[in-house]
Structures are given as structure tokens and as C-alpha cells.
C-alpha positions as CSV (number, residue, x, y, z in Angstrom):
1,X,122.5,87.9,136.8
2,X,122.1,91.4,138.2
3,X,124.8,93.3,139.5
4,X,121.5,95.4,140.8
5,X,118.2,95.8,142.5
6,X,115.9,98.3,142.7
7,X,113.2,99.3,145.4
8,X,110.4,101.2,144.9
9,X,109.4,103.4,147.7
10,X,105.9,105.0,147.7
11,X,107.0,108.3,149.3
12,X,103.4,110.2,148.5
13,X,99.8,109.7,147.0
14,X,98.6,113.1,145.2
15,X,95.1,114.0,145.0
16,X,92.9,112.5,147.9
17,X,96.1,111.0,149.6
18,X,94.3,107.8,148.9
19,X,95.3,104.8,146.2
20,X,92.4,103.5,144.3
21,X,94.9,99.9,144.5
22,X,95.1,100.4,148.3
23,X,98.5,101.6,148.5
24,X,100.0,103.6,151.3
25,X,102.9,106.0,151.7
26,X,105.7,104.2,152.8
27,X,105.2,100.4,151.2
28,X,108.0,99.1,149.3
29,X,108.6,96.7,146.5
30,X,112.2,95.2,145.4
31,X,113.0,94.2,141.8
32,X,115.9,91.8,141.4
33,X,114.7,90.5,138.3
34,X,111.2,89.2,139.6
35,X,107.9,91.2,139.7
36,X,107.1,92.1,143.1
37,X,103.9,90.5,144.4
38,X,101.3,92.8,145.5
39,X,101.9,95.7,143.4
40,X,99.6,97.2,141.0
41,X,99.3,96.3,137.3
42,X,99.1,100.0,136.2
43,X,101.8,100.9,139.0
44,X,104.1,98.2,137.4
45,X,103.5,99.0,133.9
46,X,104.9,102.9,134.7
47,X,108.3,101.9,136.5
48,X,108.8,98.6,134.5
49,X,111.3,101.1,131.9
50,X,112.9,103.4,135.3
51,X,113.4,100.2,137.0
52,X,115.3,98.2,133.8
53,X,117.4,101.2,133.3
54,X,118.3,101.3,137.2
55,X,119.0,97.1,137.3
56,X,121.3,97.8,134.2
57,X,123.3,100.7,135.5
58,X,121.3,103.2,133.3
59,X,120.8,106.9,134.0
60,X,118.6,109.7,133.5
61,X,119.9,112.8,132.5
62,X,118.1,115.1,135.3
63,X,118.9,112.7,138.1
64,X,121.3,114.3,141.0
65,X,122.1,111.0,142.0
66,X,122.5,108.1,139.7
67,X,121.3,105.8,142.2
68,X,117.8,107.6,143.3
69,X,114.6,108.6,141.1
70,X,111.4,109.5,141.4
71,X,108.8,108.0,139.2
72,X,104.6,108.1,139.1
73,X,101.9,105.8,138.7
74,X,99.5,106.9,135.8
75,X,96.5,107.7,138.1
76,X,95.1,111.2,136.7
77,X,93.1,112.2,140.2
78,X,95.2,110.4,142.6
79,X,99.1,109.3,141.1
80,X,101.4,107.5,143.6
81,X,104.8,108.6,143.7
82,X,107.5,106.3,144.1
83,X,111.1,106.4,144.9
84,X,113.7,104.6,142.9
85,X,116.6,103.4,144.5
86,X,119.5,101.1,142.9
87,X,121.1,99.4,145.7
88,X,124.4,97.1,144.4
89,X,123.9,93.1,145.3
């Protein structure tokens, strides 16, 4: 079991300020292990590595804070930013 989970945050959309997926700044998914429902394939795909790391009590080396990242979706024109946070469970 986790000793983790993860949210996702979307905390800005670059480019038109729009999501092709339908997205919006300030939607949230949690990852305890499950794939959230309702988020984007491509999205997904792009944090699925950030967000393993984070459940196993990984790092990155130019995090701040161990517990907070910020990670994109691969959209060239319009890429969704997303906030990482591990939060203990």
C-alpha cells in the first residue's frame, strides 16, 4: 500500500488559455494508486513518471519542496500545467 497520494492541480493552461480535452485551471485529480477518471490520456501519460516518483517518496533534484512539483501536459500550442503535491495517507 501507499504511504502516499498525489494530486494534480491544473494551476494554468498556456497558449489560448483553453484545453483542447476541456480542462480548466483549477480541476484536480488524486492518485492513490488508481487512475483518476476524467483526465486526459495524453495528460496522464506526462505525469504517470512525476506522480510514481512522488507516491514512492522520490525527489527531483530542482524541487524546493520535496512534496510540490510542477509538471506539463505535452500540448505544443496550448500545454496544461499541473501542480504536484504528495500529501502522506
Amino acid at each position: 500500500m501507499y504511504k502516499y497520494k498525489v494530486v494534480a492541480k491544473i494551476v494554468e493552461i498556456r497558449g489560448e488559455g483553453k484545453c483542447s480535452y476541456g480542462h480548466k485551471v483549477g480541476d484536480t485529480f488524486e492518485f492513490a494508486g488508481y487512475t483518476p477518471g476524467g483526465l486526459c490520456q495524453f495528460a496522464y501519460d506526462s505525469l504517470r513518471s512525476a506522480v510514481a516518483a512522488l507516491l514512492y517518496g522520490g525527489s527531483f533534484p530542482w524541487m524546493e519542496d520535496s512534496n510540490v512539483t510542477t509538471w506539463a501536459c505535452p500540448d505544443p500550442d496550448r500545454p496544461v500545467i499541473f501542480e504536484l503535491t504528495r500529501i502522506p495517507i
